[in-house]
C-alpha positions as CSV (number, residue, x, y, z in Angstrom):
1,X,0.0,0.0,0.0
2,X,1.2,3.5,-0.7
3,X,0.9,6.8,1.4
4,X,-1.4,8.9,-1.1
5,X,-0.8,11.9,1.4
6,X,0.6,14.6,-0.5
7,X,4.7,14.7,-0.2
8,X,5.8,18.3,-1.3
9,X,9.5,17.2,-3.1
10,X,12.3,20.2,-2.3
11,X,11.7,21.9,-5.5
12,X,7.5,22.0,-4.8
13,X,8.9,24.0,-1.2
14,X,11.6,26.4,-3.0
15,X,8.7,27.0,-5.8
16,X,6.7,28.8,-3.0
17,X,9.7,29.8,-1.2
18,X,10.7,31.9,-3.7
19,X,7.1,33.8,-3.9
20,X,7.3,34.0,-0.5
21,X,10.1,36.1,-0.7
22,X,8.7,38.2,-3.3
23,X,5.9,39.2,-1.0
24,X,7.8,39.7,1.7
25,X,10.3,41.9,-0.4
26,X,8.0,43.8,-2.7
27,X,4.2,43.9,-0.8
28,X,5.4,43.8,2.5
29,X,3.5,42.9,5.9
30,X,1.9,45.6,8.0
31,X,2.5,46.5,11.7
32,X,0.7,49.2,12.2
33,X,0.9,50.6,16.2
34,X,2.8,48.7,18.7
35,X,6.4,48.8,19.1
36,X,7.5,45.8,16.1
37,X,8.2,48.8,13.6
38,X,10.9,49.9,15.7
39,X,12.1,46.0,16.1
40,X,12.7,45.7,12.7
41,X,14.5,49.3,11.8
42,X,17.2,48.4,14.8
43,X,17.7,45.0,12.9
44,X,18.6,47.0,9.6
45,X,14.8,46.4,8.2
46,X,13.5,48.3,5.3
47,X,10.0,50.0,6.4
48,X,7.8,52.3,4.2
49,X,5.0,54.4,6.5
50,X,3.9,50.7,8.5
51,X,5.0,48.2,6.4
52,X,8.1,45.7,6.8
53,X,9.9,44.3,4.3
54,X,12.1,41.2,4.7
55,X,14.9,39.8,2.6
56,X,16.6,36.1,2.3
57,X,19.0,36.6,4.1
58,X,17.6,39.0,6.5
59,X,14.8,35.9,6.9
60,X,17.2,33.1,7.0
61,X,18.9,34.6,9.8
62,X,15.9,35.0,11.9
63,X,14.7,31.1,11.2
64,X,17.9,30.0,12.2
65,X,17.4,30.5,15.8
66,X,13.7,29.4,16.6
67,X,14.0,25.7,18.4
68,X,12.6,22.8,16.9
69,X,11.8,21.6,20.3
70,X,10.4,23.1,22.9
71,X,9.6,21.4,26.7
72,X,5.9,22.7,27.9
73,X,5.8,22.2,31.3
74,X,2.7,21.8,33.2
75,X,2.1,22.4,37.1
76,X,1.8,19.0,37.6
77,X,5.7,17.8,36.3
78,X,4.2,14.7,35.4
79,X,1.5,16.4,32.3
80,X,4.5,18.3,30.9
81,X,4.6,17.7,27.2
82,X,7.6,17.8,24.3
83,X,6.9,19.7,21.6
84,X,8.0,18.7,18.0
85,X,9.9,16.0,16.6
86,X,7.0,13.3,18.7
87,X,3.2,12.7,19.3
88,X,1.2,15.7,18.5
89,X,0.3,17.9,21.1
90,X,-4.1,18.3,21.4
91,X,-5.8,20.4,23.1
92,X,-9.7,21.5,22.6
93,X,-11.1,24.3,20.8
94,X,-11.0,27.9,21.8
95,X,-12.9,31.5,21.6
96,X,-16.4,30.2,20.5
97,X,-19.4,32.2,22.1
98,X,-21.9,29.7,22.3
99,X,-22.7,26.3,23.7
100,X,-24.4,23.6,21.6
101,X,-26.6,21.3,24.1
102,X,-26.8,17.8,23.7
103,X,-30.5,18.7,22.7
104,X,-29.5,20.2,19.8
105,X,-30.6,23.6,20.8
106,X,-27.7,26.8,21.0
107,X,-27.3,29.3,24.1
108,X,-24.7,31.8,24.8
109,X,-21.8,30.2,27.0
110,X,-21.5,30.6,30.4
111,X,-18.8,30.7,33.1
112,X,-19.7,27.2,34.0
113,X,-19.7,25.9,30.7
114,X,-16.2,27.4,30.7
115,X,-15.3,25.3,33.6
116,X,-17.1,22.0,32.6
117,X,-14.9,22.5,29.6
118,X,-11.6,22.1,32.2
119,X,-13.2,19.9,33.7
120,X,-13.7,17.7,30.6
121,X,-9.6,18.6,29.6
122,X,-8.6,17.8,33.2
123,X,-10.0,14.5,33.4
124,X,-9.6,12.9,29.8
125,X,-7.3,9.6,29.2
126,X,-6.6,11.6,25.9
127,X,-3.0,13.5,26.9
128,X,-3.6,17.5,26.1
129,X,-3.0,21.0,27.1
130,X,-5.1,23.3,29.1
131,X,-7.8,25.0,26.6
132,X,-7.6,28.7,27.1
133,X,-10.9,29.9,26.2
134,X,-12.3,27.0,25.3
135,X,-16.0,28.3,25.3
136,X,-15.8,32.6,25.7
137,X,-18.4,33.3,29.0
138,X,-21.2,35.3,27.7
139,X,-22.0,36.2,31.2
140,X,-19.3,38.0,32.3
141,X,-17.5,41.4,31.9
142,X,-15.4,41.2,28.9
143,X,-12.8,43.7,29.9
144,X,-11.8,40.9,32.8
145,X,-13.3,37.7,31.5
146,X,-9.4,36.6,30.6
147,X,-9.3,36.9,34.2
148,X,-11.8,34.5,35.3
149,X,-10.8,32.2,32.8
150,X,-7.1,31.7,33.4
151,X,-8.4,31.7,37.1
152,X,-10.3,28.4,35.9
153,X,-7.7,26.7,34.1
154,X,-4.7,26.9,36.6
155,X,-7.0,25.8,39.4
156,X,-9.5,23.6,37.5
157,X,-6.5,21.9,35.6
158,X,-2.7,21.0,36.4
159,X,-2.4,20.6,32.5
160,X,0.4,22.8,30.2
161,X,-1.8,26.4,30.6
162,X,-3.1,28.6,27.7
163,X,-3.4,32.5,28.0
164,X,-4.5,35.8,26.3
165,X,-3.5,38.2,23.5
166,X,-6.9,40.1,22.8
167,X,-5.1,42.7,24.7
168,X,-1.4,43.5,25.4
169,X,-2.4,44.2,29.1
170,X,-4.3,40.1,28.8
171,X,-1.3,39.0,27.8
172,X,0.9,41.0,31.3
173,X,-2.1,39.1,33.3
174,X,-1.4,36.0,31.8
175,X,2.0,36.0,32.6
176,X,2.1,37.2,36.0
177,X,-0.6,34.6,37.0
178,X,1.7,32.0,35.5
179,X,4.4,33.6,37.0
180,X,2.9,33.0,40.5
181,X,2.2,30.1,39.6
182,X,5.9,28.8,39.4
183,X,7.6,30.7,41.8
184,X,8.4,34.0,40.0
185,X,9.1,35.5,36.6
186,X,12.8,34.0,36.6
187,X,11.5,30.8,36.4
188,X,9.3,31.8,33.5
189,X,12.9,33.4,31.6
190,X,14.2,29.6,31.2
191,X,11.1,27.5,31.3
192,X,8.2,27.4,28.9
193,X,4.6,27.1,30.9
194,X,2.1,29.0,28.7
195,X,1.4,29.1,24.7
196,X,-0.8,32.4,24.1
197,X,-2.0,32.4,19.9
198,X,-1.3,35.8,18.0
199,X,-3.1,35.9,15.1
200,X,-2.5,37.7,11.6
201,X,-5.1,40.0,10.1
202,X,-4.8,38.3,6.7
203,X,-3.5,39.5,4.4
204,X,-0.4,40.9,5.4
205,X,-1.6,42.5,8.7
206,X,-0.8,42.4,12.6
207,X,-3.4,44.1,14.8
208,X,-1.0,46.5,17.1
209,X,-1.7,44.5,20.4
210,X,-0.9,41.1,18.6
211,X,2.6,42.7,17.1
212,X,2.5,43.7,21.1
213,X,1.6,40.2,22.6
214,X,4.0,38.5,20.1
215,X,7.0,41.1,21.6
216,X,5.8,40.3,24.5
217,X,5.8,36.8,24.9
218,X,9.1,36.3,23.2
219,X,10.9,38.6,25.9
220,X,9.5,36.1,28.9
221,X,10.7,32.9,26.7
222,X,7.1,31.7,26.5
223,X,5.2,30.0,23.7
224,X,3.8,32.1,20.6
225,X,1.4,30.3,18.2
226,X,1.8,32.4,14.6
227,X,-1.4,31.6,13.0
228,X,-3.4,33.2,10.3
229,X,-6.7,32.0,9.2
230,X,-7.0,32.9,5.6
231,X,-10.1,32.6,3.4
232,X,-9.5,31.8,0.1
233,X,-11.7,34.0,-2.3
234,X,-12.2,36.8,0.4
235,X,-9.1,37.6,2.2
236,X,-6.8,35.6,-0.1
237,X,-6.3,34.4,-3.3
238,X,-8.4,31.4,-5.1
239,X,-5.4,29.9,-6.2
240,X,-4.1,27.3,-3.7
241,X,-0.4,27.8,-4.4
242,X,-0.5,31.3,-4.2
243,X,-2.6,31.6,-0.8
244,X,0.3,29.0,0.9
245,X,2.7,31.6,-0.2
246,X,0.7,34.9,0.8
247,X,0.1,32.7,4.3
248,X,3.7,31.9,4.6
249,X,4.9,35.1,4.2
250,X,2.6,36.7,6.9
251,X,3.2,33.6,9.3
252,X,7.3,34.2,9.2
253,X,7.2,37.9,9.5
254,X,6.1,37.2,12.9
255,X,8.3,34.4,13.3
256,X,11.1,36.4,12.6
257,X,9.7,38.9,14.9
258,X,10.1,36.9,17.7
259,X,13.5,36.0,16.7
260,X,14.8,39.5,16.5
261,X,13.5,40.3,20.5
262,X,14.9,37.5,21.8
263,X,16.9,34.8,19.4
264,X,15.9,31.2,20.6
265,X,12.3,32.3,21.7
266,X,9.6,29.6,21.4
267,X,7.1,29.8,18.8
268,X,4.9,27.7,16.4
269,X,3.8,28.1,12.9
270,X,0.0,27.5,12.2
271,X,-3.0,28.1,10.1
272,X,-6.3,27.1,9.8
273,X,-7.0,28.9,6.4
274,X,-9.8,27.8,4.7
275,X,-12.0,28.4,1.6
276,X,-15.3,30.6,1.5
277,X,-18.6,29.3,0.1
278,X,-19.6,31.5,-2.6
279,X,-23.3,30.4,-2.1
280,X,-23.5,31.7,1.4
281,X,-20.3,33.5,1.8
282,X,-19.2,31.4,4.8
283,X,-15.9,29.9,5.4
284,X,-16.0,26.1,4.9
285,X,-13.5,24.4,7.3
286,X,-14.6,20.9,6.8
287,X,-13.4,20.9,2.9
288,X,-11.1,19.3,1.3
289,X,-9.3,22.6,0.6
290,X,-8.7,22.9,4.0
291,X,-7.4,19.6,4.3
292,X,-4.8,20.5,1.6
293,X,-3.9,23.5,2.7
294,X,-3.3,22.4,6.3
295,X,-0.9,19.6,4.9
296,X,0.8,22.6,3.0
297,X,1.5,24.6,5.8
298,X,2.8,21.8,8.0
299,X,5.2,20.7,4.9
300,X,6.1,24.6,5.1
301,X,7.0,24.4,8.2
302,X,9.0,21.6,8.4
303,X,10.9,23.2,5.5
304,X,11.8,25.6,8.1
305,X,12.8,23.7,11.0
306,X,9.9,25.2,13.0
307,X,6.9,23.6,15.0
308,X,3.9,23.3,13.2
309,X,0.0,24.2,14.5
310,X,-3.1,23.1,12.5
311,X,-6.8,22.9,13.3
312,X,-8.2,19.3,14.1
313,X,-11.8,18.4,14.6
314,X,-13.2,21.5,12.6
315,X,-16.5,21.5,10.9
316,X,-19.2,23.2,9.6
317,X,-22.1,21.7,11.3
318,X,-24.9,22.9,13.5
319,X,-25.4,19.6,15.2
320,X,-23.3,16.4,16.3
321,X,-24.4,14.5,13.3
322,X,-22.7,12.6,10.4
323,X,-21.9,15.5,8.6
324,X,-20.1,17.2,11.5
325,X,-18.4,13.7,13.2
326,X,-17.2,13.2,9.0
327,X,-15.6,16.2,8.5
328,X,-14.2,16.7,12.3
329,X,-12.3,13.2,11.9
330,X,-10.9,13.8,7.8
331,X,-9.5,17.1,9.4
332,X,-7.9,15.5,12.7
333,X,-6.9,12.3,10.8
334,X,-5.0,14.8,7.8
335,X,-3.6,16.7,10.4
336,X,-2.1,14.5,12.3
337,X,-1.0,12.3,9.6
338,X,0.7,15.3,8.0
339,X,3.3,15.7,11.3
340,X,1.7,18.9,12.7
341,X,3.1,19.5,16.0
342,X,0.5,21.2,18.0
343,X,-3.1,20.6,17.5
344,X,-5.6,23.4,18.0
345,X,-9.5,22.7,17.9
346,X,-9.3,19.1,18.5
347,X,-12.2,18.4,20.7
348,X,-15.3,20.5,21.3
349,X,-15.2,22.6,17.8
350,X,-18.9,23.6,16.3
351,X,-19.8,25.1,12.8
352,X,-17.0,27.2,12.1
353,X,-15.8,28.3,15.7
354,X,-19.4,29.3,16.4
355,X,-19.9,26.9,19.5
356,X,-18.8,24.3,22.0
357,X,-20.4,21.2,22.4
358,X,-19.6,19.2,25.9
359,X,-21.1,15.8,23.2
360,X,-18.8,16.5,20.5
361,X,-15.6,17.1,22.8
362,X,-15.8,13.3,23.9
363,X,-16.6,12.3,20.6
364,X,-13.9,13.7,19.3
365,X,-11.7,12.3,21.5
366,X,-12.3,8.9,20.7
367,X,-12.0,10.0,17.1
368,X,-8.2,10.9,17.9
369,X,-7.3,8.2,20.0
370,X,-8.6,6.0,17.6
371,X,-6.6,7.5,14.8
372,X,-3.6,7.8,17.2
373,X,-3.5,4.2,18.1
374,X,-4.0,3.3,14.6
375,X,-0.5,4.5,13.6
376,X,1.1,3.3,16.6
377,X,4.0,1.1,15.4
378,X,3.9,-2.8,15.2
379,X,6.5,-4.0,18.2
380,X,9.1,-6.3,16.3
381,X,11.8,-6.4,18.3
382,X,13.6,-9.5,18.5
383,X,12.0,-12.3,17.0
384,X,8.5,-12.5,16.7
385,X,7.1,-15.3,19.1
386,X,5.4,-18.5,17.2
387,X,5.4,-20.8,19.8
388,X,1.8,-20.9,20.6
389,X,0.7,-20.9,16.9
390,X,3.2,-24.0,16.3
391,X,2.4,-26.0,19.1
392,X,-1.5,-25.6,18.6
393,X,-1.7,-25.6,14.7
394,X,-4.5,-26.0,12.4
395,X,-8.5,-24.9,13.6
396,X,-6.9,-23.9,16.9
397,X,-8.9,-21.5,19.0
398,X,-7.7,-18.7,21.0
399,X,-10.1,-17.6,22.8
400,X,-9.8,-20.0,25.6
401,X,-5.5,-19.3,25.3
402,X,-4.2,-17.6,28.3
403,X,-2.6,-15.8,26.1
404,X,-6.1,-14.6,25.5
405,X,-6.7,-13.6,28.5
406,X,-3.6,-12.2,29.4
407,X,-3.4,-9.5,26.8
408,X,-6.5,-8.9,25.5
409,X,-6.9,-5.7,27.1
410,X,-4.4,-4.0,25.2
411,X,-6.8,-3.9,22.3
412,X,-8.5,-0.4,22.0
413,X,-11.1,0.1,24.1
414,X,-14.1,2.7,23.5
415,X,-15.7,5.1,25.2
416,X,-18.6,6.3,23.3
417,X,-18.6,3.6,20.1
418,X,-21.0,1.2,20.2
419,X,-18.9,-2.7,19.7
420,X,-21.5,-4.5,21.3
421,X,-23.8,-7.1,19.3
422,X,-27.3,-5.4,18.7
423,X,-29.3,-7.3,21.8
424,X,-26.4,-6.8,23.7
425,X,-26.4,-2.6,22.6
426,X,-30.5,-2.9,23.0
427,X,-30.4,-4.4,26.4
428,X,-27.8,-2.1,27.8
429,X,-30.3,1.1,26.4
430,X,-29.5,1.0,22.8
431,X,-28.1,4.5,23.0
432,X,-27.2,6.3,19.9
433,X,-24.0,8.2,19.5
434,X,-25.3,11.5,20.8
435,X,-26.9,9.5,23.8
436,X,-23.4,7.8,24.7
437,X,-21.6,11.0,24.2
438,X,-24.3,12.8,26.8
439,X,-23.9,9.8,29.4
440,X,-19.9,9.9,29.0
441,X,-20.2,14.1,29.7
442,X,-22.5,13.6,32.5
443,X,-20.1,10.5,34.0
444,X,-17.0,12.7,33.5
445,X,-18.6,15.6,35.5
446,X,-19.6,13.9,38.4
447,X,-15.9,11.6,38.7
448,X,-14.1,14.7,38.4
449,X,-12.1,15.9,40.9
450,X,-10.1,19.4,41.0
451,X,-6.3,18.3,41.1
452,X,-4.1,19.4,43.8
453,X,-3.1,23.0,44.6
454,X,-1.5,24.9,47.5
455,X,-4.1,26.9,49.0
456,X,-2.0,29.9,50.0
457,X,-1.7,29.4,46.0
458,X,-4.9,29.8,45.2
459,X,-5.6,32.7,47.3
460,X,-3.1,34.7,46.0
461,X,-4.2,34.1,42.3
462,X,-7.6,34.6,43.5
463,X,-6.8,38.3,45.1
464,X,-4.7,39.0,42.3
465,X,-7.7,38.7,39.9
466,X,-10.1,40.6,42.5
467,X,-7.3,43.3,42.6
468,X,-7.0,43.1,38.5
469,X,-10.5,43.9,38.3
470,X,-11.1,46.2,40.9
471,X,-8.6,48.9,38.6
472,X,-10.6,47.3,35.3
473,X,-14.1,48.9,36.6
């Protein structure tokens, strides 16, 4: 059998190199506000009025320095993670506004959705990051909410953290709570404990307090996620070839960015572009454009020596159906068989980043550990062991082996799949998916139970935030 996945061949990534380099050297990428203009004119940078450009050499300077691993350490030791060159990093999906209920029916999220969400991250056998965000409380200030949320995830969760770059004064919060978190700022200088995402205003644009955020972040050695979300037809190009090269020349400016504020800094380079729908002028993430696009950028990035991010479980659907279980498990299965690093949207993602569903979260994670035990390597070292088949030969039957019984258990084993013979399924309920899904939210709820923390810990955090929004209002 052959791999029919798409291998880009060195010339295929010089080909969009070189218009990459064009754009960067004759369109240049915008930084309007913020302090990166003045970044780039001490590094020798060409500007005209707001707009950088970058050279080959100039850029192949900057790459040289961003790691290709990067150790994300949790507050519990034992949840820390490696990125690149291993398993991808998952973690669930962030910044939708509303909550799709296991009814069907859609709400505004809440603060307690937010923290069933860490809940749900918290207590999975699926290993993952923190998801910063993961539903955006409708029911709180917004000025603070980045509060109240980071609150939630480094108390709720002892998992690798996620914070905030709406803001350049989110992202200070984020990393003075983190900060307190691991004993002071000095530990955050060596150590990497939080991954905040800037994104690009494509094309060719970085909102003031990203540029900000991304400055930030690089001075404190913590983890930037470079991402752009391109729509092909509306923000760029119809052309597939061209769009990877307008997207990789907005993604590296900010790469470099980092590079030049602190050489060595941690970041990732992501996307999640996607095509629009002329009919309804919606972007369609569940298509196979996005599929091939998210494979380009991971090839792109691996070009460069740099950790890749893609989108897994994204869809377009309203409701946890066929549709929406289809396309969430042809992105996730294409993205990680492509290589990408760190995993964005994997569980929980509804129609387009509208919503969060609690149903499709634990659906989606037996969709990826499914797919990641199916490319778990066969065990053959030494000699493979015949013994058993020899000695009992011809019509032999297994079942009743202690061999059987012994190992049996190492199979795959299901959460929310129905494997059972239909009067077994039909006696035990005869759930359907949704049903199962439901059960294995409400089961994970009530089991969970809030991981250690010092309380002298909490407290602080907790009067830090008070304090924090006390000077908000």
């Amino acid at each position: 059998m052959i791999n029919r996945l798409l291998v880009y061949s060195p010339e295929d990534l010089a080909k969009i190199h070189r218009a990459t380099l064009r754009i960067l050297g004759e369109a240049g990428v915008s930084f309007p506000g913020g302090p990166a203009l003045n970044v780039f004119r001490e590094n020798g940078y060409k500007t005209d009025g707001d707009k950088v450009f970058i050279d080959g050499d100039q850029l192949d300077k900057a790459l040289a320095t961003v790691p290709k691993t990067v150790p994300l350490v949790a507050r519990n030791p034992e949840k820390s993670m490696l990125l690149g060159g291993g398993p991808p990093v998952l973690l669930g999906t962030t910044g939708p506004p509303k909550l799709l209920q296991a009814d069907g029916t859609m709400r505004s999220g809440t603060l307690v959705d937010y923290e069933n969400t860490q809940k749900l991250s918290q207590s999975s056998k699926v290993p993952q990051t923190a998801a910063y965000k993961a539903i955006y409380p409708q029911d709180i200030k917004a000025s603070s909410a980045h509060l109240d949320m980071l609150f939630r995830t480094i108390t709720l969760t002892d998992l690798f953290a996620g914070g905030d770059s709406q803001e350049e004064v989110n992202t200070k919060d984020t990393l003075e709570m983190v900060g307190m978190v691991f004993g002071g700022q000095e530990f955050l200088k060596k150590n990497c404990v939080v991954r905040i995402t800037i994104s690009v205003l494509s094309p060719l644009r970085y909102a003031p307090e990203q540029s900000a955020s991304l400055i930030r972040l690089a001075e404190n050695n913590q983890l930037s996620v470079v991402s752009n979300m391109a729509m092909l037809g509306s923000t760029s190009p119809v052309d597939l070839p061209t769009s990877l090269a307008l997207g990789n020349a907005e993604i590296l400016a900010g790469v470099a960015l980092t590079q030049l504020v602190s050489p060595g800094a941690p970041v990732i380079y992501g996307s999640t572009s996607c095509p629009v729908d002329m009919k309804g002028m919606a972007a369609t993430l569940g298509s196979p454009e996005t599929l091939r696009i998210s494979h380009g950028s991971v090839s792109l990035a691996r070009h460069y020596g740099i950790p890749s991010r893609t989108g897994g479980g994204l869809n377009d659907g309203f409701a946890v159906d066929a549709q929406t279980a289809t396309e969430a498990a042809l992105v996730l299965q294409t993205a990680i068989a492509s290589g990408a690093d760190f995993i964005m949207h994997a569980f929980g993602m509804m129609g387009g980043y509208i919503a969060c569903s609690l149903e499709k979260w634990v659906l989606d994670e037996e969709i990826a550990s499914f797919i990641l035990d199916s490319l778990k390597p066969l065990n053959l070292t030494g000699e493979i062991d015949v013994e058993e088949v020899i000695k009992l030969g011809a019509g032999a039957n297994y079942l009743i082996q202690p061999s059987t019984m012994k190992s049996f258990r190492e199979f795959h084993q299901f959460k929310v799949f129905n494997k059972l013979p239909m009067d077994l399924w039909r006696k035990k309920g005869g759930l359907s998916l949704i049903q199962a899904c439901q059960r294995e939210v409400e089961k994970r709820l009530a089991a969970y139970e809030k991981p250690p923390i010092d309380p002298k810990l909490e407290a602080a955090l907790a009067e830090y935030v008070a304090k924090r929004k006390e000077s908000l209002f």
